[in-house]
C-alpha positions in Angstrom: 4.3 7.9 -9.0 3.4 10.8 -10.5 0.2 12.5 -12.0 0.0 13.0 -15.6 -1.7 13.9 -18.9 -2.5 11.8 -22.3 -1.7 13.4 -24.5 -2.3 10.7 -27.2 -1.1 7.6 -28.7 2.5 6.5 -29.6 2.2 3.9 -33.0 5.1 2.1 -33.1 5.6 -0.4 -36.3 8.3 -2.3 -34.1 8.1 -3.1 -31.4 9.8 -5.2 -28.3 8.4 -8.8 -28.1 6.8 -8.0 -24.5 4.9 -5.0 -25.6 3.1 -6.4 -28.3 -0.7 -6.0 -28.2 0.1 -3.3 -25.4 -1.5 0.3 -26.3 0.9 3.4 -25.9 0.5 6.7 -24.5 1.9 10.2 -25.3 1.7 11.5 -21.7 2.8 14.8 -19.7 3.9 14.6 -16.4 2.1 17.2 -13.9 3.2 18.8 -11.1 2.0 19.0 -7.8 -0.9 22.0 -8.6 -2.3 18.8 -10.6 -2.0 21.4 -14.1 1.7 22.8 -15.0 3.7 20.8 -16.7 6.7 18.9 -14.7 9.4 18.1 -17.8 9.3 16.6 -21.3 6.3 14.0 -22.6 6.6 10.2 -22.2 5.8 7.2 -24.0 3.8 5.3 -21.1 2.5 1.6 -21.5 -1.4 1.2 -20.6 -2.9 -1.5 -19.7 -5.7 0.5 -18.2 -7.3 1.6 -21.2 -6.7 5.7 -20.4 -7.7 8.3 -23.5 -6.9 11.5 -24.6 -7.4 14.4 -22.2 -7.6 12.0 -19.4 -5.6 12.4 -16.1 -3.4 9.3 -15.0 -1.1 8.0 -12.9 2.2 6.9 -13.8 4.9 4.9 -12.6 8.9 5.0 -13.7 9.4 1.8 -11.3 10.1 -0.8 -14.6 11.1 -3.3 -12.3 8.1 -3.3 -10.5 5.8 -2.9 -13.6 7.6 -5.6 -14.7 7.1 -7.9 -12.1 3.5 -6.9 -11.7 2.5 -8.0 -15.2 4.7 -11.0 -15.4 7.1 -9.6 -18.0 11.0 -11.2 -18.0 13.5 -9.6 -19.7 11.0 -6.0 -21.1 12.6 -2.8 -21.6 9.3 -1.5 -20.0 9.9 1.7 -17.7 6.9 4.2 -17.8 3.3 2.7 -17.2 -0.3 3.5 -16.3 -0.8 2.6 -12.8 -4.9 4.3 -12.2 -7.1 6.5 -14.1 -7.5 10.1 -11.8 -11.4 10.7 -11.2 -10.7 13.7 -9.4 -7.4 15.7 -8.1 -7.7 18.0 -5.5 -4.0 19.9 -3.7 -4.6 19.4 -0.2 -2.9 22.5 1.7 -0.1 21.8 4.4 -1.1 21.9 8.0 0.6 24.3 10.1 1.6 23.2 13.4 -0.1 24.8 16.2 1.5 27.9 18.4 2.5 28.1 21.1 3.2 23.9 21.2 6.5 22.3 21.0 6.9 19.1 18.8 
């Protein structure tokens, strides 16, 4: 799972039987500041209902996508798994000195 952007829509003219009627997503994957960019844009299937400009979570797990929305036999790989309300880096906890672990 990863955080990313939308960028915007994908229109497709063709498209695989199982994605029919399913809305398409430009969307940047983020890294973990939540803000740079972590490789090149992806076409992401939402079923969500994500915008523009709006932070989401995505998922490259087709084969659990797949089984999740009862798809057989979909070349489905990147989809929408939550809409981010907020993002906020939580800093790593130091272990305490003078203690061994």
């Amino acid at each position: 799972m990863q955080v990313a952007l939308v960028l915007g829509n994908a229109i497709s003219t063709v498209k695989h039987r199982s994605l029919e009627n399913v809305k398409l997503l430009v969307c940047q994957p983020l890294g973990s500041d939540g803000k740079s960019r972590d490789g090149s844009p992806v076409i992401v299937a939402d079923y969500m209902g994500a915008g523009a400009g709006e932070k989401v979570i995505i998922t490259s797990d087709g084969s659990a996508v797949r089984e999740l929305y009862g798809l057989q036999n979909s070349p489905l790989r990147w989809t929408v798994l939550g809409l981010v309300d907020d993002f906020q880096k939580s800093s790593a906890s130091k272990p305490k000195e003078g203690k061994n672990r």
